[in-house]
C-alpha positions as CSV (number, residue, x, y, z in Angstrom):
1,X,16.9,-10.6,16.0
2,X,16.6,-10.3,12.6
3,X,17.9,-13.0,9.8
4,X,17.0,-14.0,6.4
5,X,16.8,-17.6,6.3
6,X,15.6,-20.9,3.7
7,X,12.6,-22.6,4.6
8,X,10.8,-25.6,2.6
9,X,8.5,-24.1,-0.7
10,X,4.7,-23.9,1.3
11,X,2.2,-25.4,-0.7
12,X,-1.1,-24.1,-1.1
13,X,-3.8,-25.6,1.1
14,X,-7.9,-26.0,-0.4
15,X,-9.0,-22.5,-1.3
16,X,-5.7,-21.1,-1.5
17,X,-3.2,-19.3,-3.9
18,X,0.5,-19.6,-3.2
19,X,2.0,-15.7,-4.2
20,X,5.6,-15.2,-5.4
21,X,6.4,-12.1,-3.0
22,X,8.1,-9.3,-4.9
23,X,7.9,-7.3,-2.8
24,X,6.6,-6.4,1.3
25,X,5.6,-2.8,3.3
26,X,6.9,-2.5,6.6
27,X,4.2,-1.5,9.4
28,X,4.4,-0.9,13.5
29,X,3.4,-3.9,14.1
30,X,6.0,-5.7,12.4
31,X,8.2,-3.5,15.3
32,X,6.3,-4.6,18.3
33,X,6.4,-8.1,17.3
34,X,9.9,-8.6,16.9
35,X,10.1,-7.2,20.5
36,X,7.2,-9.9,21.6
37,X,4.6,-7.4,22.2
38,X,2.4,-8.1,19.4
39,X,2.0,-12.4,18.7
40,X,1.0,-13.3,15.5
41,X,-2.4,-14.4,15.8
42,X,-3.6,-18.0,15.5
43,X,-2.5,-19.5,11.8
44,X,0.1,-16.9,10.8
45,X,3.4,-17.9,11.5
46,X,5.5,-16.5,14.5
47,X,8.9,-16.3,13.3
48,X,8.0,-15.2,9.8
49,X,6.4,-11.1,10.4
50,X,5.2,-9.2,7.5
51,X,1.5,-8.3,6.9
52,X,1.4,-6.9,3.4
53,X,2.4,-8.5,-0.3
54,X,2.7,-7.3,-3.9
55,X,3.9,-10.5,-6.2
56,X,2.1,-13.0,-8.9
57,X,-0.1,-16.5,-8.0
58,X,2.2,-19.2,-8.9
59,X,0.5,-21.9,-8.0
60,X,-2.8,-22.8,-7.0
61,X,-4.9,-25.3,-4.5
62,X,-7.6,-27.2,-4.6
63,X,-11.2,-25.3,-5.4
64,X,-8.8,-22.0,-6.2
65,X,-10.5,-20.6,-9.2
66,X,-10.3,-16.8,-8.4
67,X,-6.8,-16.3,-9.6
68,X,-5.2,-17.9,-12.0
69,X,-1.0,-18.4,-12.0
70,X,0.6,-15.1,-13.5
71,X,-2.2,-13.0,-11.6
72,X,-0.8,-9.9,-10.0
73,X,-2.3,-9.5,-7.0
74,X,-1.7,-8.1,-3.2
75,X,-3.1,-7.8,0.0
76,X,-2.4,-8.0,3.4
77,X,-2.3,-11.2,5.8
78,X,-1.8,-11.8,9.7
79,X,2.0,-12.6,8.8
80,X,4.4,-14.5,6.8
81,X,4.5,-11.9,4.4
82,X,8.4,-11.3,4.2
83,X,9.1,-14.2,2.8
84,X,9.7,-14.9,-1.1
85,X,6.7,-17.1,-0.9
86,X,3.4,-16.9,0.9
87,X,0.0,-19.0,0.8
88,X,-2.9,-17.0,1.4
89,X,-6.8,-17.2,1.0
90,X,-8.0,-16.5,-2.1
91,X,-11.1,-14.7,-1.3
92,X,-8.9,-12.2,0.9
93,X,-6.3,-11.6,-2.7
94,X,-6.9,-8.2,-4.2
95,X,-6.2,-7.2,-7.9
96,X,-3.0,-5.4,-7.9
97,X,-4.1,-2.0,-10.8
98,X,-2.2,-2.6,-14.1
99,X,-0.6,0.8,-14.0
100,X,1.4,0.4,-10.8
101,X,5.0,-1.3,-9.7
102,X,5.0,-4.4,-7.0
103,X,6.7,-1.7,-4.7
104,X,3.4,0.8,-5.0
105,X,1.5,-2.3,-4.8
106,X,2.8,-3.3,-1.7
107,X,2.5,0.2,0.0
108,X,-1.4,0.0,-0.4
109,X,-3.4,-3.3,1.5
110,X,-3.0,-2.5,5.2
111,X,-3.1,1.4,5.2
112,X,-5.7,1.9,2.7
113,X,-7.8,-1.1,3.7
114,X,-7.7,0.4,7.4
115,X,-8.4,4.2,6.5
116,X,-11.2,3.1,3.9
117,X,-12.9,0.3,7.2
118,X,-12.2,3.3,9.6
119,X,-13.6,6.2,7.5
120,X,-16.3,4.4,6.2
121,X,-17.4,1.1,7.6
122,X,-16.7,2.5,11.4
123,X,-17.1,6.2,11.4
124,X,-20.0,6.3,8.2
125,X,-18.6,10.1,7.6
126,X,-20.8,11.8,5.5
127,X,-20.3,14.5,2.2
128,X,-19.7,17.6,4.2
129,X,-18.4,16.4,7.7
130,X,-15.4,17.4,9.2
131,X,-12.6,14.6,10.0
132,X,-9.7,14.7,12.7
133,X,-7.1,12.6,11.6
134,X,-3.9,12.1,13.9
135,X,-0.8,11.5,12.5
136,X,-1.3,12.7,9.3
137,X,2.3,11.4,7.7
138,X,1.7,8.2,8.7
139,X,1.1,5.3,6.0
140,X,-2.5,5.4,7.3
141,X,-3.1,9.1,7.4
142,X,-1.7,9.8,4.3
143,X,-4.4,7.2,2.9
144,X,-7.4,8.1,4.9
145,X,-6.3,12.1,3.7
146,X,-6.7,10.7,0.5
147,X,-10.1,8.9,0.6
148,X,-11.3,11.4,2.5
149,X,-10.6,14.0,0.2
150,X,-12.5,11.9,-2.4
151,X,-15.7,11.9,-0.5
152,X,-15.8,16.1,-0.3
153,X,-14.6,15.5,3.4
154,X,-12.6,18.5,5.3
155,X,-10.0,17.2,6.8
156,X,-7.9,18.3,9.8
157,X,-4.3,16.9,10.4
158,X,-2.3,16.9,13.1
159,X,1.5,15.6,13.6
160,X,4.4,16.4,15.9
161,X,6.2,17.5,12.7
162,X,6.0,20.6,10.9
163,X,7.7,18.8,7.7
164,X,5.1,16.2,7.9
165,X,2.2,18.8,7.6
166,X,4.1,20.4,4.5
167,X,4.8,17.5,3.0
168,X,0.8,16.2,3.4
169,X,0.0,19.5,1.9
170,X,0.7,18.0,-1.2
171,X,-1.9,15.4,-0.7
172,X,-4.6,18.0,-0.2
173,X,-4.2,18.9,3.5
174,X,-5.1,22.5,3.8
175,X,-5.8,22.5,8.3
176,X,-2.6,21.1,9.7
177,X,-2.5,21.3,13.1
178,X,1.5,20.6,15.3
179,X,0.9,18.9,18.6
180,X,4.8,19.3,19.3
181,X,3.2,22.5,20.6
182,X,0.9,22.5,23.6
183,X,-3.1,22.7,23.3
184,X,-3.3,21.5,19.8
185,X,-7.4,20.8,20.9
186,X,-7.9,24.7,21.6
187,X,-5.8,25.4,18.3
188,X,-8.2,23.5,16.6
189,X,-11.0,25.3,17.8
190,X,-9.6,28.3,16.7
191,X,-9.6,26.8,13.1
192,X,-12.9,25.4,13.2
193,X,-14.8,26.3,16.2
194,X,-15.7,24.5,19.3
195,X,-17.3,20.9,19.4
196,X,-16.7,20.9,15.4
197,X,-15.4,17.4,14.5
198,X,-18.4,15.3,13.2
199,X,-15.5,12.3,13.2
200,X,-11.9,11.6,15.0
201,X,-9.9,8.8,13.7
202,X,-7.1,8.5,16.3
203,X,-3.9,6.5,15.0
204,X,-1.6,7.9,18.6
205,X,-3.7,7.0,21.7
206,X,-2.9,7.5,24.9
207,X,-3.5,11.0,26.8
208,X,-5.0,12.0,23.2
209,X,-8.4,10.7,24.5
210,X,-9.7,14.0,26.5
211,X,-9.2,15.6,24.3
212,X,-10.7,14.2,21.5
213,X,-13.9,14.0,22.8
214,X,-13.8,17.6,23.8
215,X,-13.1,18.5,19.6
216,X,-16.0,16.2,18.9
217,X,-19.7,17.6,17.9
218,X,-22.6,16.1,19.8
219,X,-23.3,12.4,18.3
220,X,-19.7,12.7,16.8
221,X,-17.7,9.4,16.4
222,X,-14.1,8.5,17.8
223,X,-12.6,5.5,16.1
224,X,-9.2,4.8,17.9
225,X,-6.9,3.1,15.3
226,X,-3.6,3.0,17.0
227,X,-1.7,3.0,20.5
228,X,1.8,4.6,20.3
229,X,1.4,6.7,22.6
230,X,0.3,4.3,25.3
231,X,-3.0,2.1,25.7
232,X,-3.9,4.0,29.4
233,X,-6.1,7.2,30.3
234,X,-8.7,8.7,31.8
235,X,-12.0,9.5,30.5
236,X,-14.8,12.0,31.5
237,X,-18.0,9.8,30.7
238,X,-20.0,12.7,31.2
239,X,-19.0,14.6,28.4
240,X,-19.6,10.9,26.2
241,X,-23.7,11.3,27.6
242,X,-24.2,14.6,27.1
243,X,-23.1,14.9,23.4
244,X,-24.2,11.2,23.3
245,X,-20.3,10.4,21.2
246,X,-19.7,7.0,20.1
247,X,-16.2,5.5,20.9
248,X,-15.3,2.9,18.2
249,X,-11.9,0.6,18.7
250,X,-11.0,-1.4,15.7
251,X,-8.4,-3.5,14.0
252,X,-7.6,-5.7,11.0
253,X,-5.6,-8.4,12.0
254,X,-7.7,-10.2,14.4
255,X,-10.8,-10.6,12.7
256,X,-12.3,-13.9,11.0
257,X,-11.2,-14.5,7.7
258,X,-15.2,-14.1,6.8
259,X,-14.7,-10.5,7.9
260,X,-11.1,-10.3,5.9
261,X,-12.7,-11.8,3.1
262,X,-15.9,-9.4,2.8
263,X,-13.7,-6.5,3.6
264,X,-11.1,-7.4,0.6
265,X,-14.3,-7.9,-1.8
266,X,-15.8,-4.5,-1.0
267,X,-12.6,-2.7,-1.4
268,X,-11.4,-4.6,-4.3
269,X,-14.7,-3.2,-6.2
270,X,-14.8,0.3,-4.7
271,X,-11.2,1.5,-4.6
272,X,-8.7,-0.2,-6.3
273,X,-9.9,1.3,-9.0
274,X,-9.4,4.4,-8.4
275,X,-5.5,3.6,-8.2
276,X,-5.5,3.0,-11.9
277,X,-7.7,6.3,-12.6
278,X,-4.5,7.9,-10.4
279,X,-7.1,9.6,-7.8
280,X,-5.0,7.6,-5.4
281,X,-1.6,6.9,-4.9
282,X,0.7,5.3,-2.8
283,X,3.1,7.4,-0.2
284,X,6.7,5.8,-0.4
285,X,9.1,7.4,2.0
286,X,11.8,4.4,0.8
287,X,12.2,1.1,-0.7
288,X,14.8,-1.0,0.9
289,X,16.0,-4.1,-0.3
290,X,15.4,-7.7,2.0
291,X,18.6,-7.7,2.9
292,X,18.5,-4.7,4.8
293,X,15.6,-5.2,6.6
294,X,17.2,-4.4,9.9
295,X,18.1,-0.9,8.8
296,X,14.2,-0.2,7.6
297,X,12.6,-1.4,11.4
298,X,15.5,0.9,12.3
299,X,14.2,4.0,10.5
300,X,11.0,3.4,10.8
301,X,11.2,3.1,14.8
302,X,13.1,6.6,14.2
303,X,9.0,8.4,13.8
304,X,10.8,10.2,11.1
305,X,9.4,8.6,7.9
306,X,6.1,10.1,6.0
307,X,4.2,7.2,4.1
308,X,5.2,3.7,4.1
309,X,8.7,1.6,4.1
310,X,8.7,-0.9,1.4
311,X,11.3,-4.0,1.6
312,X,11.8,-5.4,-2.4
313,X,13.1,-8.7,-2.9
């Protein structure tokens, strides 16, 4: 069930800033918790989902100097983060850029920060490589298309819609690859060759496995992001030996706040400004209003979106 309903002003605990939410992005996980296959993890609330926030500090606790009230900030949190008001960390707040609305804003912590750790921090892809990126459309692949780009990477997309791949076109996807159609691995190696991927960040899962190791060059990386399609298959470790491949599992939500914290601090110098310099941008498919909350998990369980969901207060 979903149900908007009032709960007691939080007040911001020692190192923390309390954030008047304007507005929140809607992710998976937000899905898979509400059907209690996804807890919130120790010190986010469990009845309260939400993982990203665009808004301003509006009040601030004790030893808080980072941000002072009127600051607009985002980032994103373990939960609570559809809510009007939401007490975070200060050391894990990231400047929201001048030149954007709270609804871009909001659109940008948890995809961008996970492309930019996964692209960077997990996979180290170099100037030059060659980058598999799975579901292309989604919030995260339309980011990590865009960073990509930045770093004179070639990117290869794939998605189960043909639409999708147009529409990531306009991002800067020029090898789009449809896995609605069968052997998208030996299509790919048409494109670019056998054993050609120097990286592979996997946001689907499941059976994708085999054949992502067989796309991989030898020492090529596999950083598996996401699970929709199922967290079970097989492997052939022998093809992991020979071309000595490194398979890399990662995820944001569960980590210390030390980790969060670093993380935030590193992006927060590194890309956010690029936002401002418009290098980046946000991918909205639609903005939704609180109230209908239910009819955004509703369309966004629907695979159909490209980019992110956004719910404004």
């Amino acid at each position: 069930m979903l149900e908007l309903r009032d709960r007691p002003a939080p007040e911001p605990g020692h190192w923390q800033v309390r954030v008047r939410v304007r507005a929140s992005a809607l992710n998976r996980a937000d899905l898979h918790q509400r059907m209690g296959n996804y807890p919130a993890p120790p010190g986010s609330p469990a009845d309260i989902p939400g993982m990203e926030y665009a808004g301003e500090v509006d009040a601030v606790g004790s030893g808080a100097t980072m941000w002072p009230v009127g600051s607009r900030v985002m980032g994103i949190v373990g939960g609570g983060a559809h809510a009007e008001l939401l007490c975070v960390s200060e050391r894990e707040v990231l400047p929201m850029p001048d030149s954007l609305s709270f609804e871009e804003g909001a659109a940008i912590p948890e995809v961008f920060l996970t492309a930019y750790d996964a692209l960077y921090r997990q996979l180290d892809v170099q100037l030059g490589e060659r980058v598999l990126v799975h579901a292309i459309g989604s919030g995260v692949g339309t980011a990590a298309l865009q960073l990509a780009r930045l770093s004179g990477v070639t990117v290869y997309g794939t998605s189960r819609s043909e639409e999708k791949l147009e529409r990531a076109k306009s991002l800067g996807l020029v090898h789009g690859i449809d896995t609605a159609a069968p052997d998208w691995a030996g299509r790919l190696e048409a494109l670019a060759g056998a054993n050609a991927m120097h990286a592979v960040m996997d946001l689907v899962g499941g059976d994708y496995l085999g054949d992502n190791l067989r796309v991989l060059a030898p020492r090529g990386r596999l950083c598996v992001i996401g699970l929709t399609a199922g967290r079970h298959s097989e492997i052939d470790l022998g093809v992991v030996l020979r071309n000595r491949l490194k398979i890399i599992g990662t995820a944001l939500r569960s980590r210390t706040p030390e980790e969060k914290a670093t993380l935030a601090r590193e992006f927060a110098q590194r890309i956010v400004p690029l936002f401002d310099s418009d290098r980046l941008r946000p991918v909205i498919e639609r903005v939704f209003p609180f109230e209908e909350i239910g009819a955004a998990h509703t369309e966004l369980a629907s695979n159909g979106t490209f980019g992110k969901l956004v719910l404004r207060w």
